[in-house]
C-alpha positions as CSV (number, residue, x, y, z in Angstrom):
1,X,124.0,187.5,81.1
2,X,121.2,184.8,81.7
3,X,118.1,185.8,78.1
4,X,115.3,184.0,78.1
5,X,113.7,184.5,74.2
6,X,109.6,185.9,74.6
7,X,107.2,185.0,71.7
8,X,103.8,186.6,72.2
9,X,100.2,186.9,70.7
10,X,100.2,191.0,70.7
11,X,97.2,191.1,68.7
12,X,95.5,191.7,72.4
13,X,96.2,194.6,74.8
14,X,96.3,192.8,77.7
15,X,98.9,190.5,76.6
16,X,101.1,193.2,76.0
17,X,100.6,194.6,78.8
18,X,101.8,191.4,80.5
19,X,104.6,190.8,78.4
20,X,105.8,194.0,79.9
21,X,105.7,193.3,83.3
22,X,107.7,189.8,82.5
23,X,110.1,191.9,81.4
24,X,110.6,194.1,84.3
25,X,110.0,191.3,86.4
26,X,113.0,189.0,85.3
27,X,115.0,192.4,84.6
28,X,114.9,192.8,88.5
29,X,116.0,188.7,88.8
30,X,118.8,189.9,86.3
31,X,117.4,187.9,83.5
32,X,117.5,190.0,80.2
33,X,114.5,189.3,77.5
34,X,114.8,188.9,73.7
35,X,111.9,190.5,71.7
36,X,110.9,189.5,68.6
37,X,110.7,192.9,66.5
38,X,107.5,192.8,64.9
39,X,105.9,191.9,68.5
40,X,107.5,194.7,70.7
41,X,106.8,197.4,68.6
42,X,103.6,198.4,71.0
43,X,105.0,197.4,74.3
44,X,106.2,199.3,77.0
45,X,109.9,198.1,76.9
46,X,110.1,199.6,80.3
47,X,112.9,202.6,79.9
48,X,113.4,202.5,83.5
49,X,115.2,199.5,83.1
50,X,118.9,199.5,83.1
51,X,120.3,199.5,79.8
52,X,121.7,195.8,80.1
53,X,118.3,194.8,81.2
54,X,116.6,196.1,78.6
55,X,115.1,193.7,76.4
56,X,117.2,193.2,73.4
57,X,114.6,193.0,70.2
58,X,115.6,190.5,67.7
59,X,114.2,189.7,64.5
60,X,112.7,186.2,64.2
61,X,115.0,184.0,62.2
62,X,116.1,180.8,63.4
63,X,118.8,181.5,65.2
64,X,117.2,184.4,67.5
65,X,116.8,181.9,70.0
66,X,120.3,180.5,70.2
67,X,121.8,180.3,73.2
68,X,119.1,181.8,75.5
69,X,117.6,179.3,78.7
70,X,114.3,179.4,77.2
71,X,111.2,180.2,75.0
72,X,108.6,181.9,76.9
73,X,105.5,182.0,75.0
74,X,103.0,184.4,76.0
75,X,99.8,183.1,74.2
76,X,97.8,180.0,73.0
77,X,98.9,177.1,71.0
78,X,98.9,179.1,67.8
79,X,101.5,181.0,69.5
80,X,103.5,178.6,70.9
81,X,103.3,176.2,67.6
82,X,105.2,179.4,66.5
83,X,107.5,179.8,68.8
84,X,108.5,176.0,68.3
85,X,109.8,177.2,64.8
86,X,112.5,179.1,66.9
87,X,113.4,177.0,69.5
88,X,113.8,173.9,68.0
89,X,117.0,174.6,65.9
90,X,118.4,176.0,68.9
91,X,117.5,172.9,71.0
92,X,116.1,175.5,73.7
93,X,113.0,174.4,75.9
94,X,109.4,176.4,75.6
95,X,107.7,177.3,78.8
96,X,103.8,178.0,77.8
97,X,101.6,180.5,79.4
98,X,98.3,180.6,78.6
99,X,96.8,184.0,77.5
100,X,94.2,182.4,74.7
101,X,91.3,180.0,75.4
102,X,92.1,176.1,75.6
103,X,95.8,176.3,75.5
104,X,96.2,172.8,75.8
105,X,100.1,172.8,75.1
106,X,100.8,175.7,77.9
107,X,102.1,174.7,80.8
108,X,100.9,177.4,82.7
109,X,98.0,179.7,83.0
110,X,98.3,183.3,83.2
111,X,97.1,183.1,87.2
112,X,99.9,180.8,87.6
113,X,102.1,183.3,85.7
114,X,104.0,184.6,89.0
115,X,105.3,180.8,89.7
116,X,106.3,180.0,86.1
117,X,108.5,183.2,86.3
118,X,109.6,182.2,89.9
119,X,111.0,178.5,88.0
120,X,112.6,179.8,85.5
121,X,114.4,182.6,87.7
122,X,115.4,180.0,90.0
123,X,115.8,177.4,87.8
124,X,113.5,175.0,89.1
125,X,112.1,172.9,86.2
126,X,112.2,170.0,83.9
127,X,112.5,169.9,80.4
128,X,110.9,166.7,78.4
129,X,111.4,166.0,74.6
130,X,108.4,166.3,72.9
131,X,108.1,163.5,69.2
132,X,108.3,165.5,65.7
133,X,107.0,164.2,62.7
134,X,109.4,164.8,59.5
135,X,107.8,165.0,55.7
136,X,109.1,165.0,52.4
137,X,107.3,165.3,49.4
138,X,108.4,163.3,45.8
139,X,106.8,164.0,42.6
140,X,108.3,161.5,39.6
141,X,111.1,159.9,42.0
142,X,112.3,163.6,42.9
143,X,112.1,165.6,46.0
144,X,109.7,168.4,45.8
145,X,109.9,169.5,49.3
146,X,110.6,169.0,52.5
147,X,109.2,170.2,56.3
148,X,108.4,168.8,60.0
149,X,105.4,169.1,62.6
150,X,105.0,169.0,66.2
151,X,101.3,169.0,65.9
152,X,100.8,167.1,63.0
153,X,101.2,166.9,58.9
154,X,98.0,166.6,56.9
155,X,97.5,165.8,52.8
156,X,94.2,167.6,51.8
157,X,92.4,168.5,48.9
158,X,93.0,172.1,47.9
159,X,89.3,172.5,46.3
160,X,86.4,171.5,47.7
161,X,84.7,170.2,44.5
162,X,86.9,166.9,44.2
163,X,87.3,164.1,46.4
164,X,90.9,163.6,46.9
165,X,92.1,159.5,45.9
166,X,95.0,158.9,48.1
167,X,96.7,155.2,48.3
168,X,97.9,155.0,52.2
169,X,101.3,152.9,52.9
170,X,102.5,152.0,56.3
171,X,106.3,150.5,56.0
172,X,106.3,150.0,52.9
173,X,103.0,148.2,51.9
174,X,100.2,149.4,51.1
175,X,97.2,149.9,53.3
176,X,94.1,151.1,51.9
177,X,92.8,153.4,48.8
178,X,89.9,156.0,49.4
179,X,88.5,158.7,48.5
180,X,88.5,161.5,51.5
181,X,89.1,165.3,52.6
182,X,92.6,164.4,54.1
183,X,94.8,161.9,55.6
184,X,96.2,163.4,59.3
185,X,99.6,161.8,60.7
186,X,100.1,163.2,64.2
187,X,102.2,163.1,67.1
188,X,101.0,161.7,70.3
189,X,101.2,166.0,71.0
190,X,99.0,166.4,67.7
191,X,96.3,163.9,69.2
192,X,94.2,166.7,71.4
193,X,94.3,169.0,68.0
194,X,92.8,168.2,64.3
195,X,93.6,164.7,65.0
196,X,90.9,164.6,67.7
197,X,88.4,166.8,66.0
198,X,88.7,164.0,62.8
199,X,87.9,161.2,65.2
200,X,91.0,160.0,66.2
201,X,91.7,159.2,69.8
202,X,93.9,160.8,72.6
203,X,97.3,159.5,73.2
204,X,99.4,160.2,76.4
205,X,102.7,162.1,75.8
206,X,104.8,159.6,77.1
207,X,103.3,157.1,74.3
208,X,105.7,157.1,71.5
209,X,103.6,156.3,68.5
210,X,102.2,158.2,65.2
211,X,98.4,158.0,64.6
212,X,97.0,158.1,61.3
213,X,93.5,159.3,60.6
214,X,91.5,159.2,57.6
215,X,89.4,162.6,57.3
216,X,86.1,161.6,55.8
217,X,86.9,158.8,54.3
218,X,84.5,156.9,51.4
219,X,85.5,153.8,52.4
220,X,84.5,150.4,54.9
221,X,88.1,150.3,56.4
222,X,89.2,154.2,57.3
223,X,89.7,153.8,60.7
224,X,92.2,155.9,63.0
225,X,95.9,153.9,63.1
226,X,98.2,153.9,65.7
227,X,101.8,152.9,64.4
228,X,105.4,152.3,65.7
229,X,107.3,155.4,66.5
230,X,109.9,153.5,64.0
231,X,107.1,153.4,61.3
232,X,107.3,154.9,57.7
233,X,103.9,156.7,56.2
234,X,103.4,157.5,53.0
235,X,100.3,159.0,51.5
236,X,99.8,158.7,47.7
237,X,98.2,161.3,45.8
238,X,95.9,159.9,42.4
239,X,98.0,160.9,39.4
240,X,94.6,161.6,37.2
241,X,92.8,163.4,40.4
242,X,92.9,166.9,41.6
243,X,95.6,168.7,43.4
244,X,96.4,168.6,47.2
245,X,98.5,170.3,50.2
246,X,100.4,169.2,53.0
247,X,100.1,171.0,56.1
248,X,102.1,170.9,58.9
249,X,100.9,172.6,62.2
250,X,98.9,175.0,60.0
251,X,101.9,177.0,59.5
252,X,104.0,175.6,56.6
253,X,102.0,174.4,53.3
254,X,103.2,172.9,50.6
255,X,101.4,172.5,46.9
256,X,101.1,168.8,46.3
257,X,100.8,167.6,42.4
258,X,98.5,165.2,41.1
259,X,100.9,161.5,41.6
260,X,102.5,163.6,44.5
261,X,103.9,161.2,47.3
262,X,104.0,162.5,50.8
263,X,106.6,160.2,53.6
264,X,105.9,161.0,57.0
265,X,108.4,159.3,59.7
266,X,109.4,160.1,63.4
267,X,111.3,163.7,63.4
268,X,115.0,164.1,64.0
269,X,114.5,166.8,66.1
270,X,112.6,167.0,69.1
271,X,110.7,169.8,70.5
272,X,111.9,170.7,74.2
273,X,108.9,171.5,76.2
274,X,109.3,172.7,80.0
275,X,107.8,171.2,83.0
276,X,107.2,172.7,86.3
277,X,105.3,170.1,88.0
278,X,104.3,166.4,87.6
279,X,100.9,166.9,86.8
280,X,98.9,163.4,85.5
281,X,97.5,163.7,81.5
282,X,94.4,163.4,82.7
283,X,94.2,166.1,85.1
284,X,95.0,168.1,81.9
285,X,92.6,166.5,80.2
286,X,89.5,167.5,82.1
287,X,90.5,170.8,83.1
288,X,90.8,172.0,79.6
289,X,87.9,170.0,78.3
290,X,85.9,170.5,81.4
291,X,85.2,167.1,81.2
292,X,82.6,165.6,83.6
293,X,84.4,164.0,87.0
294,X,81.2,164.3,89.0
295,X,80.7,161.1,90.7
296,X,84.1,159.9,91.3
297,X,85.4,158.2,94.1
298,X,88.9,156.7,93.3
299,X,90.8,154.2,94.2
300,X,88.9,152.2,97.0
301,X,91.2,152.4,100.6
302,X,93.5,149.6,101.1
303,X,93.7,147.6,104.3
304,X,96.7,148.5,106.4
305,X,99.2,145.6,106.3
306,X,101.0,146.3,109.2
């Protein structure tokens, strides 16, 4: 029996109401659905399905994807940041569609929704890894914590009355000291999200790399870095100065102490993101930003050599 796992935004009634016909459609492809519990409660499971077919509701622990062909995620990135929790533990690929605004990490739109479903039935699809960041957090030589990020992991204040003095450290050496609202270490992913909106610039996907990027930074050297894949970050927190956070992918936050240190390094574990077509970065680019093409003439024609 071929499962393909479904994580979906049901906050809205048209996405349920699309999530339903997935499931009836890749019921009649003999594809069987896993449902995440709290998400399926208000769908129409479709009871004229045969029993096998009937999607099998799961609860979401990290093994509820194990063993299925994929992650279909039926929303925007919120959702499919989400739905990354699941599938990377099970090594299992995540096919975006679209049903929120931007959706900059979908791969497909919820016009194009009939095709994406037509891939997966038939298999017709590639599946590239996608760079993790992992994090652990010391506090007097022990370790506090630890997490990961496809997106990226961010030390910020917790208050907004205090500045937050951080001492930044790239392989081992220290960097700069500043105050600031945050320090953002992203994945070339993460470069289109917070890291972007801080200043930081976009990095193609294929680049393997972590950028660093001061948030507000009271300094004369805070500029965005771009480090080695192989790189070690560390983020300092003052011992005398307020408490902060680290959060990864706004999901998983953890309290950071006053002398906190935060060591940010290339994850272990990839995220497995599907393809359907080779599509250039920057086709991407302007159609979610609707960025302004007008004018453009490309490449100019070259003579015929023959």
């Amino acid at each position: 029996m071929r499962e393909v796992l479904v994580v979906l935004h049901a906050g809205r009634a048209t996405n349920r109401r699309v999530a339903a016909r997935v499931a009836h459609r890749l019921a009649k492809d003999g594809i069987r659905l896993r449902v995440l519990a709290d998400e399926w409660s208000e769908v129409d499971n479709g009871t004229d399905m045969p029993p096998e077919l009937r999607p099998l509701v799961v609860d979401g622990t990290p093994a509820c994807a194990a063993e299925t062909e994929a992650v279909l995620v039926l929303g925007g990135d919120g959702t499919l940041l989400r739905a990354a929790d699941l599938a990377r533990p099970a090594k299992v690929p995540l096919l975006g569609v679209n049903l929120g605004r931007i959706g900059f990490l979908a791969e497909a739109e919820q016009e194009s929704l009939g095709e994406a479903l037509d891939a997966i039935v038939a298999g017709r699809y590639e599946v590239e890894e996608r760079m993790t960041i992992d994090a652990v957090v010391r506090h007097r030589g022990q370790i506090l914590d630890q997490t990961w990020a496809l997106n990226e992991g961010v030390v910020e204040k917790s208050t907004r009355e205090r500045i937050l003095e951080v001492v930044l450290e790239i392989d081992g050496r220290p960097v700069s000291s500043f105050g600031c609202d945050g320090v953002i270490c992203s994945t070339p992913t993460g470069s289109t999200a917070y890291a972007f909106s801080a200043g930081g610039p976009l990095i193609w996907p294929q680049v393997e790399a972590m950028l660093v990027v001061p948030s507000n930074a009271h300094a004369l050297f805070a500029r965005p870095l771009v480090v080695s894949p192989s790189s070690h970050v560390a983020v300092e927190i003052d011992a005398t100065g307020p408490p902060a956070v680290l959060d990864c992918d706004g999901r998983r936050v953890i309290d950071l102490p006053p002398g906190a240190r935060v060591e940010l390094c290339r994850g272990i574990e990839p995220v497995r993101m599907i393809r359907l077509q080779a599509q250039p970065f920057a086709d991407r680019l302007v159609r979610k930003f609707d960025l302004p093409v007008r004018g453009w003439r490309g490449a100019p024609d070259t003579p015929d050599e023959h």
